[in-house]
C-alpha positions in Angstrom: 140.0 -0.9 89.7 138.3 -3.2 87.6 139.9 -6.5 86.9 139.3 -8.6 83.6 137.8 -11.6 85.1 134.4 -9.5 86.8 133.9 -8.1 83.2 130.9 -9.9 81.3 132.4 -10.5 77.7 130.1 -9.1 75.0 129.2 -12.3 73.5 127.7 -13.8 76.7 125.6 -10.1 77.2 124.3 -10.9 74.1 123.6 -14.5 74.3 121.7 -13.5 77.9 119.3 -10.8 75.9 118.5 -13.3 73.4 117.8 -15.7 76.1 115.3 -12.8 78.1 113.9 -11.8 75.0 113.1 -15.8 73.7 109.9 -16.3 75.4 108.7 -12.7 74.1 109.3 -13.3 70.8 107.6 -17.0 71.1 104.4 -15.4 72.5 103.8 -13.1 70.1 104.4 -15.2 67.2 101.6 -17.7 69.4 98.8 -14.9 69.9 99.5 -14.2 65.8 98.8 -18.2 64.6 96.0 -18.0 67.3 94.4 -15.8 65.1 95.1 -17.2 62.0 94.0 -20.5 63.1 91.1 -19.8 64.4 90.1 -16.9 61.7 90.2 -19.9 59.4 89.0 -22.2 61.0 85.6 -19.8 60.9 86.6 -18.9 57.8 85.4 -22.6 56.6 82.9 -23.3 59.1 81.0 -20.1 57.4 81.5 -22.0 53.6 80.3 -25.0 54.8 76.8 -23.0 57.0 76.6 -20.2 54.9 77.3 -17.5 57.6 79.9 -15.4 55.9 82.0 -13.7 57.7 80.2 -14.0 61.4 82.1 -17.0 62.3 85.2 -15.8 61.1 85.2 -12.6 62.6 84.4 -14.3 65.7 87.0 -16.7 65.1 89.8 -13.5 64.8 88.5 -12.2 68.0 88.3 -15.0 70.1 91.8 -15.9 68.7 93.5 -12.5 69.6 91.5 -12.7 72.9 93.3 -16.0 74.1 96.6 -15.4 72.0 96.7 -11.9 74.4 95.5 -13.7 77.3 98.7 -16.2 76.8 101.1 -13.2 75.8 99.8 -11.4 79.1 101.1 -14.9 80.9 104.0 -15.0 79.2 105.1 -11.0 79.7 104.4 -11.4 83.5 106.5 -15.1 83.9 109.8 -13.0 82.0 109.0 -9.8 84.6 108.9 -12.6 87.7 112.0 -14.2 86.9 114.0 -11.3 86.1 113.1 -9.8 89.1 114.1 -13.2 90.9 117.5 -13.0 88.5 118.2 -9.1 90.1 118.0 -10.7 93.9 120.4 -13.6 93.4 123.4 -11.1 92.4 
């Protein structure tokens, strides 16, 4: 039989998924303003050189590149811990 006190109440279920699903949810809004950032940034650079779009283009890949690169860093830190969380109980 199961007795009240080793059931996890909803609300603390739920504030432990939000919790595991933070740094997710932080590294894909990064890798987006990566992007953006950068995309403008060459976006600019081509007004003021008179490349249009090259360095823009560039800019939006080399910003997804290193916005996936840290998403990538970020997926495998969450995996590593939650395996580490599954040992300890």
């Amino acid at each position: 039989m199961v007795s009240g006190r080793d059931k996890v109440p909803p609300v603390l279920g739920f504030t432990r998924g939000i919790r595991s699903v933070g740094p997710l949810l932080t590294a894909g809004i990064q890798m987006a303003v990566a992007a953006g950032v950068v995309g403008f940034i060459g976006y600019k650079l081509d007004h003021l050189w008179n490349t249009t779009p090259w360095l823009m283009v560039a800019g939006i890949f080399s910003g997804t590149a290193a916005g996936m690169y840290f998403f990538i860093k970020t997926v495998n830190e969450v995996s590593r811990n939650e395996k580490g969380n599954k040992r300890d109980t």
